[in-house]
N, C-alpha and C positions, 0 to 999 in steps of 0.2 A: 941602441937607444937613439930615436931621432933629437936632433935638434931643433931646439925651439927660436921662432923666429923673434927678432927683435923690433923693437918700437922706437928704442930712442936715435932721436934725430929727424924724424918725422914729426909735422907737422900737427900739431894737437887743435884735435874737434872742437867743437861748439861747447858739448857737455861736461868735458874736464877742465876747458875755459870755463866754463861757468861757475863749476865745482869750486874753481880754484874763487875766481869772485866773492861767490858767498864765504867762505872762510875767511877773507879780506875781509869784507865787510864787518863778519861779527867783530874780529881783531879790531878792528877799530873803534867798532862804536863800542865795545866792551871799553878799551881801554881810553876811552871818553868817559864813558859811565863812572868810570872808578875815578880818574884825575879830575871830573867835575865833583865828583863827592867828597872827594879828599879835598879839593880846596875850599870846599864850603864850608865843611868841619875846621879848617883851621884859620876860615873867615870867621866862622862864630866864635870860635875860643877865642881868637887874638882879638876880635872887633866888635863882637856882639851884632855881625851882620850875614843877614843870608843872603846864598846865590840864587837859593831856589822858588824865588819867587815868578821867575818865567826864564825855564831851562831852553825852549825855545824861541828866544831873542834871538834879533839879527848879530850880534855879538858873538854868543853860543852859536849857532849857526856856522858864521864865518871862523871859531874858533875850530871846528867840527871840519872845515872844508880846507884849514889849513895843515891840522895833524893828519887829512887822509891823504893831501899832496904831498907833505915830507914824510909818510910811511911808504907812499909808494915811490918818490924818486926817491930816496933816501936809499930802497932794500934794491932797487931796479939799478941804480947808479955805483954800487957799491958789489951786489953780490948777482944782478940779472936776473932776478927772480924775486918775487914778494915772499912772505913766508906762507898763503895761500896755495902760490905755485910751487913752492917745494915741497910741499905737505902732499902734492899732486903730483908730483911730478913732473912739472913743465919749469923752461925757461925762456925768455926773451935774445932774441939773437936778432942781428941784421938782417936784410932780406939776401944775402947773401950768404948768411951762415956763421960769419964772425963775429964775434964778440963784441956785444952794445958797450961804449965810450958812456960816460957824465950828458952829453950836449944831447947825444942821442935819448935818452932817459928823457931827459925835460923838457924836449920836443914831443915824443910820445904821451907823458901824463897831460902835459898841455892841450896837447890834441884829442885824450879822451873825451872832455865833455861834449866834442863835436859827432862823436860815437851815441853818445847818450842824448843830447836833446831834443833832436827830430824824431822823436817816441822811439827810440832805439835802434833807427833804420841802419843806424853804422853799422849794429851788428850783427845783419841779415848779411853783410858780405860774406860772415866766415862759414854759411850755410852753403854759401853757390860760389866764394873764390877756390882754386883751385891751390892754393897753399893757407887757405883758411884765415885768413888775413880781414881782420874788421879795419872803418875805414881809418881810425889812430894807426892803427899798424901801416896801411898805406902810408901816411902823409908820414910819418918819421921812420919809415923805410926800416921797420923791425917784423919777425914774423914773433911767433908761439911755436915752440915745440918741444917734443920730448922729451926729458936727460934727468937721469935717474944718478946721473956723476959717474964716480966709478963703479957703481954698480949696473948692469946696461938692466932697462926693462923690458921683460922677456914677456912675450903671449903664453897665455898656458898650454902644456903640451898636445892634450885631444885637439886644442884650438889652433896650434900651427899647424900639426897635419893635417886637418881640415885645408888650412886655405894652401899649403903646399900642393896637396890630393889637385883643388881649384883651381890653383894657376894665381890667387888674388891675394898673395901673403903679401905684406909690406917687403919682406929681402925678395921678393919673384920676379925673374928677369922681365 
């Protein structure tokens, strides 16, 4: 029986970056959706007053921008990984491999929206850098990659012998 090649610790693409984004995303504006509802409901019981007369005010708004900064440093600062990216599989490490610190976290989500508002040019780098690194990941010197924890994520089998046959497996000298 061959052995099947591994993935984690290498460097994650573009498209399970992504992956992992969108799951972030609903996570948050879901649980936006429900804590705006819920406080409205217990604006009207206790006050006889609604929220929902314009959910998006610059208020709501800046509320919405503040629980997606503290979900992201918050799970990045604490466990390396959003719950997007562990649902995928990836996590945030140094560009050195080691283990993201608190300061490193809050430099990096800081630096996201510098990724995002040049119509998203930041994150054409992780198409053409060579450790896939958008351009947040540069300035707070964190990459994206693999890790599955202690379970390693494995290629499937037809799939490693393929790229072993190749010569282009991720473990190929």
């Amino acid at each position: 029986m061959n052995q099947r090649l591994t993935v984690t610790g290498h460097y994650a693409g573009a498209v399970s970056r992504a992956a992992a984004a969108v799951l972030d995303v609903l996570i948050i504006i879901t649980t936006f959706t429900i804590g705006f509802a819920g406080l409205d409901l217990l604006t009207t019981a206790f006050w006889s007053t609604s929220l929902r007369r314009d959910p998006s005010s610059p208020q709501a708004t800046a509320v919405l921008v503040v629980l997606a900064f503290g979900y992201t440093f918050g799970f990045l600062a604490v466990a390396a990984r959003t719950p997007g990216q562990g649902i995928v599989g990836l996590r945030v490490v140094r560009s050195d491999g080691g283990t993201i610190r608190p300061g490193r976290a809050f430099l990096r989500v800081c630096a996201f929206p510098l990724s995002v508002l040049p119509a998203g040019l930041g994150f054409v780098l992780i198409l053409f850098h060579r450790e896939h690194r958008a351009l947040h990941d540069l300035i707070a010197g964190t990459a994206v990659v693999y890790d599955w924890g202690e379970r390693p994520a494995e290629l499937p089998g037809p799939l490693s012998d393929f790229l072993r046959r190749a010569g282009a497996g991720p473990d190929s000298p």
